[in-house]
N, C-alpha and C positions, 0 to 999 in steps of 0.2 A: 506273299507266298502261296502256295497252289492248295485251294480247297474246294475238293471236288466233289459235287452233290448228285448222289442218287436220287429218282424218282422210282417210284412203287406205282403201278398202275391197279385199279383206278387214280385218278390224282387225289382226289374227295377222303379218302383212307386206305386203311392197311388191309391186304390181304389177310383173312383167315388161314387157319390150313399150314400150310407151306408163308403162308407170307407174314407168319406171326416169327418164325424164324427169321424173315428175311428183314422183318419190323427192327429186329437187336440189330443187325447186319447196318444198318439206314441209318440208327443213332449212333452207332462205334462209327462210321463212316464218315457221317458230317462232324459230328463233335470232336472228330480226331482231330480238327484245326489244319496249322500251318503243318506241311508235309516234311515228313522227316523218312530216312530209308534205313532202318534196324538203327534205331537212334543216332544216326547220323547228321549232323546240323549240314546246313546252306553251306556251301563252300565260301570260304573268304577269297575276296579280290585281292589278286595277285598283282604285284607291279610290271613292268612293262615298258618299254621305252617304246616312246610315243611317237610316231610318224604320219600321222595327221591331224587333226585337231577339228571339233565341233564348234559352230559357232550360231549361236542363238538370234537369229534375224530378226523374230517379232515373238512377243508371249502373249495372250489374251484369257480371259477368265471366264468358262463360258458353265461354271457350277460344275458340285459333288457328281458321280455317277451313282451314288448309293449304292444299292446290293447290284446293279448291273454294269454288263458286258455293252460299251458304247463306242461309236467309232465317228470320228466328222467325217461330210461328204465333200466333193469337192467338184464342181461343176466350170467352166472354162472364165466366167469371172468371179466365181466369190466359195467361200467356204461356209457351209451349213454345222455348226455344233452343238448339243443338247445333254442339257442336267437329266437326272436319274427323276426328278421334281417338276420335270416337264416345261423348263425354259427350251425356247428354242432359237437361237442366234444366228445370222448371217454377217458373215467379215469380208471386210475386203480382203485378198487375196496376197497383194504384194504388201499389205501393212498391218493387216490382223484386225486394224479399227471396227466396231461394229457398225454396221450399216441399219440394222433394226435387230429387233429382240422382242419376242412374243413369248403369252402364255400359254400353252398348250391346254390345260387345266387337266391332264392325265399324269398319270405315273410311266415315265419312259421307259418299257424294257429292252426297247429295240429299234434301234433306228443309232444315224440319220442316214434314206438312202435320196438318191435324188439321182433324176433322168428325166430327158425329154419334158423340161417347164415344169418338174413336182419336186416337192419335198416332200418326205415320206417318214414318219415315223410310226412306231407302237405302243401299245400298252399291255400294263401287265392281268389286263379285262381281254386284250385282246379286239382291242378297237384299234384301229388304220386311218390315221390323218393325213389329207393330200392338202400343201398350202402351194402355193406360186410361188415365182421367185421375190413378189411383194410382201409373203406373208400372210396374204387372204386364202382365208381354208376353202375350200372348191370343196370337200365332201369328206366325210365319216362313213366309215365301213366297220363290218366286226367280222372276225373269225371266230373260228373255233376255243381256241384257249389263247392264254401271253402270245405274244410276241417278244422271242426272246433274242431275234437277228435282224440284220437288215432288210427291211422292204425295197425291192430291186424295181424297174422299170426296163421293160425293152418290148419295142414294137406293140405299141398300143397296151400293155397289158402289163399290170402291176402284181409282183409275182410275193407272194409272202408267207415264210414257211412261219406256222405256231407249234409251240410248246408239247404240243401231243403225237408232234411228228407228219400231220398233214401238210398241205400247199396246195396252197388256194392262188388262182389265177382271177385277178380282179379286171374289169374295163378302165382302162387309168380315166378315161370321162366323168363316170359317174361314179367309181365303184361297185359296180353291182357283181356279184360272183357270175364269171366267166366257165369255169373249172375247178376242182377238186381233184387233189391224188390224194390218196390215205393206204395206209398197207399195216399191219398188224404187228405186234413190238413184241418184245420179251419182257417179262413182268419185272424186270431190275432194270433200268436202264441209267446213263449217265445224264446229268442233266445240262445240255451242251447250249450254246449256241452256236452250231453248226447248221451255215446257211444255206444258198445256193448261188453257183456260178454260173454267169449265162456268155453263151460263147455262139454265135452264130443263128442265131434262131431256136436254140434250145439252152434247156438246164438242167445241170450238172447236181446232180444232190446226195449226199450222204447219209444213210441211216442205222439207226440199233441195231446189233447183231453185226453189225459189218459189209451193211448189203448197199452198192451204188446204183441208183438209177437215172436216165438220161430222159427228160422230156420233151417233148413239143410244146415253145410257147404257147402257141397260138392256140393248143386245147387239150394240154394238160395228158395229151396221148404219151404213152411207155414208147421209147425207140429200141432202147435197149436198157438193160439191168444184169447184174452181177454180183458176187459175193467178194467182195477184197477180203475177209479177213474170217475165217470160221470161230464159234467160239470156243473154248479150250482150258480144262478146270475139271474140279472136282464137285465145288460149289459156284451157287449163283453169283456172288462178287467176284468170283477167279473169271468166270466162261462171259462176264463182259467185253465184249470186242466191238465198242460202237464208234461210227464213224463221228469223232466231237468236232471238227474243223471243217471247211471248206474247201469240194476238190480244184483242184488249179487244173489250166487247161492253155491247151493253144491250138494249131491248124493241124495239127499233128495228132499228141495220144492228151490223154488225159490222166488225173494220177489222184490217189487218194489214198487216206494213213488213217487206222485205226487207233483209238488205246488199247492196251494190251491185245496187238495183234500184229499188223503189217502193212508196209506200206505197198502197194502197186502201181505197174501206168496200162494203159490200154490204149488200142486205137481207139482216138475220138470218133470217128465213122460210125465204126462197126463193132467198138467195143471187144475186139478179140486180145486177149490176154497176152502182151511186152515181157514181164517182168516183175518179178516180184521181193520181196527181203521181210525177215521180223525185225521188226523196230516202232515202236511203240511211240505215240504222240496224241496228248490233248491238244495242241497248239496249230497244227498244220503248218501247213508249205509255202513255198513260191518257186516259180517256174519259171527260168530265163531263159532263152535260147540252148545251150548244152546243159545247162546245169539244172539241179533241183536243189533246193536248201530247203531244210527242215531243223525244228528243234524238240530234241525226243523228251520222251517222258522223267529224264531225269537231269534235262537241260540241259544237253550236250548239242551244240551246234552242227552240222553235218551237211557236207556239200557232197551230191550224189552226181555220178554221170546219166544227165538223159536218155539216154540209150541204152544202156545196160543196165542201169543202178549200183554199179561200182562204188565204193568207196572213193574220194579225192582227198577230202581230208575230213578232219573230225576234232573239234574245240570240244573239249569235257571241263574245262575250266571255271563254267558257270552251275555246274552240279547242284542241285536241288535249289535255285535260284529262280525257279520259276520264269524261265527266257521266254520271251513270247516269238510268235511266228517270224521267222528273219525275212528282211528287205534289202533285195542287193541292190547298190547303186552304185554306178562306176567300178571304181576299184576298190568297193568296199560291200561288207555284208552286215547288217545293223540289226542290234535284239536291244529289248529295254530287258529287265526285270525287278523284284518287286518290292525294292530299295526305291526304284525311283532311277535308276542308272541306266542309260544308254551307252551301248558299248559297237566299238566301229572294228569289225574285225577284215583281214588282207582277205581280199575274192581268193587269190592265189593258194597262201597256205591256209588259210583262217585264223592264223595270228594277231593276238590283238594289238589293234596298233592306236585307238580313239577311244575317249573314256570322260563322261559328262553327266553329275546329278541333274536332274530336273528339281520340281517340289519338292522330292523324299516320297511322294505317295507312289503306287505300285502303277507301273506302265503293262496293261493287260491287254491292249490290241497292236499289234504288229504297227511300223510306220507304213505311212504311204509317201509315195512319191507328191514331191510339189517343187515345181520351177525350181527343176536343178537341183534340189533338195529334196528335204523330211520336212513330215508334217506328223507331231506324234501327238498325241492325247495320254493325261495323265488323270488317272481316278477320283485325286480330287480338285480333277475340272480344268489343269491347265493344256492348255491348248499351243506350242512351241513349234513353229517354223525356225528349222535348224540347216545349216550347210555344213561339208565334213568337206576337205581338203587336205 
């Protein structure tokens, strides 16, 4: 179920002043546990007649996530997976078997990303591990603080945003810092792993307050920047509008979803402002050709029109069930939540048509695409190549 953590800046402690207030605000926030909406429980799963069906190809065991947010990589012959405890595994691709299994000796908070011959993972020191596709570490790096997303690779440069909202642009060779972006935060923020997408020679980044910025890999130079989402409130936990997900992008616009704010798209170019709607989302998006799918803040499925941002349809069935970001494939659109249930709903209407427990533990990253299939990771550690039909 969705428990969403404030940070207070500095990270070291609480604000005086104003942020001794905001101290009460931090502990009623995080202590409030699993989310509930004016005492509203999870919505229970609804029956359904069923018109496809999930089928579990390979399972592998690749450890706990602990307290983080973790995702496997997938590279064109094999799949990289990682415990919260800093195992790090490589599988075969079409059978799951491991190929090798190393110890990182870090606390993983972020990772696994892999490109161009690296595996890349984090920590929560905020140290950057590059291994081969052998397993031999090539170099250690540090940032600024955790690493609480995926460390990216494109064109020579290993891109990796930390926990304080910087993004540091590494030489994938050696590691040595290439570049720095930093830009200034609001003293309440959410505490996201909200990445960065890289689309063409640049990345796509989301930040606090609602503000998106575009960079140049190659030196961390601004292209363009924007506000998606203003903040709006009376107090500091109302007027949070931080961008927590990663923006989706193609050759076209670009698009990006606040919490408690709004979603937008812009020209990916030039960044001039498409279209915009309020709807609210920790979870983020994906972007398929006409469509955009999102799952909002209170797990409501939602297929938007590319182009306008239209309504097409809209699944509220999984209400307060914590849906993570959806993955459309073929003729289906696919959310876990935090039961442990993956659910296959119609691209068409968004009708659920497929419906499959994993472990029971909470599915908290979106599926990815693999040979025709899902590739989902489960929190505590299972790793399931799945096909829907």
């Amino acid at each position: 179920m969705m428990l969403t953590h404030i940070f207070l800046r500095p990270f070291d402690k609480l604000r005086t002043g104003q942020g001794s207030g905001l101290a009460l605000l931090f502990v009623l926030f995080v202590l409030g546990g699993c989310s509930t909406k004016d005492g509203v429980e999870p919505a229970k799963l609804v029956e359904f007649s069923e018109k496809a069906k999930f089928e579990v190809r390979w399972h592998a065991d690749i450890g706990d996530s602990g307290a983080n947010f973790l995702q496997p990589a997938l590279t064109k012959n094999a799949i990289y997976g990682v415990s919260g405890k800093g195992t790090l595994t490589r599988l075969d691709r079409a059978t799951g078997k491991p190929v090798w299994r190393i110890e990182s000796g870090i606390s993983v908070s972020g990772g696994v990303g892999s490109g161009e011959g690296l595996t890349l993972i984090g920590s929560d020191k905020g140290d950057v591990l590059a291994y081969d596709e052998d397993g031999k570490l090539l170099w250690k790096s540090k940032v600024s603080s955790e690493v609480l997303t995926v460390p990216q690779v494109a064109n020579g440069v290993v891109i990796v945003r930390s926990g304080d909202g910087r993004i540091a642009g590494l030489n994938m060779a050696d590691g040595k810092r290439l570049w720095l972006y930093e830009r200034s935060t609001p003293a309440l923020v959410v505490r996201s792993h909200a990445g960065v997408t890289l689309q063409r020679g640049v990345a796509f980044a989301g930040f606090a307050g609602g503000k998106l910025a575009v960079l140049n890999i190659k030196d961390g130079s601004v292209l363009w920047e924007t506000s998606v989402s203003q903040p709006r409130g009376n107090t500091e936990l109302e007027r949070i509008s931080d961008i927590t997900s990663d923006p989706v992008a193609d050759d076209e616009q670009v698009c990006a979803i606040a919490f408690q704010g709004r979603v937008a798209c812009y020209d990916a170019a030039q960044g001039s402002p498409l279209w915009n709607r309020d709807i609210s989302s920790d979870k983020g998006l994906m972007l398929l050709r006409k469509y955009l799918y999102l799952s909002d803040a209170n797990g409501s499925v939602i297929s938007l029109d590319k182009a306008s941002g239209g309504t097409v349809w809209k699944n509220e069935q999984l209400f307060m069930r914590d849906a993570t970001a959806p993955y459309a494939l073929g003729n289906y659109v696919v959310v876990g939540d935090y039961e442990g249930y993956l659910h296959g709903l119609s691209r068409e209407d968004g009708g659920f048509v497929a419906r499959i427990k994993l472990d029971g533990s909470e599915i908290q990253a979106a599926p990815v695409g693999l040979d025709d299939g899902l590739l989902v990771q489960t929190h505590g550690g299972g790793l399931y190549s799945l096909s829907i039909h």
